[in-house]
Residue, then its C-alpha position, 0 to 999 in steps of 0.5 A: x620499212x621491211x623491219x617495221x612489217x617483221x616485228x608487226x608480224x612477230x607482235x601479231x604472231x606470238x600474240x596469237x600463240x599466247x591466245x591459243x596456249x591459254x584457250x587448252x586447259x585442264x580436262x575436268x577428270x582422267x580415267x585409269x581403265x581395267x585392262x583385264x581381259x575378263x572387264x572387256x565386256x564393260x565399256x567404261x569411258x569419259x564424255x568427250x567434255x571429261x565430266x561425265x563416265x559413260x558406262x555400258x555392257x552387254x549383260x546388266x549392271x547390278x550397282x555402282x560404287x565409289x571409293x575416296x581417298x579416305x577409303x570412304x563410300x562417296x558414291x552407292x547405286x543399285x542400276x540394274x540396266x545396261x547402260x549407265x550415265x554417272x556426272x562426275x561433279x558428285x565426285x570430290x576432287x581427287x582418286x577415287x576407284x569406282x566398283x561396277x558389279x556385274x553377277x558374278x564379277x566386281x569390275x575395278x577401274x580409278x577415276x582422277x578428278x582434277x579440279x572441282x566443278x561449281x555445283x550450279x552445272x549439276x544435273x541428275x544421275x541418269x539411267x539410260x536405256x540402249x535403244x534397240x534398232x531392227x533392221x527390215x527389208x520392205x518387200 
């Protein structure tokens, strides 16, 4: 009887760590940052999903563009704010590197898409203004 409860318990047990192995999969993109001291005034980073490239700084951002791996343009906006949305279902899979000019600067930063995403999960490209938040003392 006590073997019959062990292997019930090793059955449940590795049918759960099955589950759980299969539940982690691949994340849609990698970011590969600049780590020039003089990029650190452009915050470049992937929404919490990978599928996104959130982009922000203190001074604006002219334009944004993107080169494939056939050195091709895949990807060309003019921005002008200074915060920025990209979803990286525009992007085809594979390296691209991404340009983010800020005058006088061109910032240089790879991004790896690693798998492609059905085109029914696309939403457009978004400019996104930062709110401003004022602090007040009532008195």
């Amino acid at each position: 009887m006590k073997n019959l409860i062990r292997i019930c318990l090793v059955i449940i047990l590795l049918f759960l760590l099955g589950f759980t192995l299969q539940a982690q999969d691949q994340p849609f993109a990698k970011l590969e940052k600049n780590r020039n001291v003089q990029a650190k005034g452009l915050i470049h980073q992937l929404n919490t999903t990978k599928d996104t490239l959130i982009l922000k700084s203190d001074k604006i951002i002219n334009s944004l563009y993107t080169i494939n791996k056939t050195y091709t343009r895949e990807l060309d906006f003019e921005i002008d704010s200074t915060a920025y949305k990209l979803p990286l279902n525009k992007l085809t899979k594979g390296k691209h590197v991404v340009v983010a000019r800020q005058s006088p600067m061109q910032i240089v930063f790879v991004v790896v898409i690693l798998k492609d995403m059905p085109e029914k999960d696309t939403e457009p490209i978004v400019t996104v203004e930062p709110t401003k938040v004022v602090f007040t003392t009532n008195q």
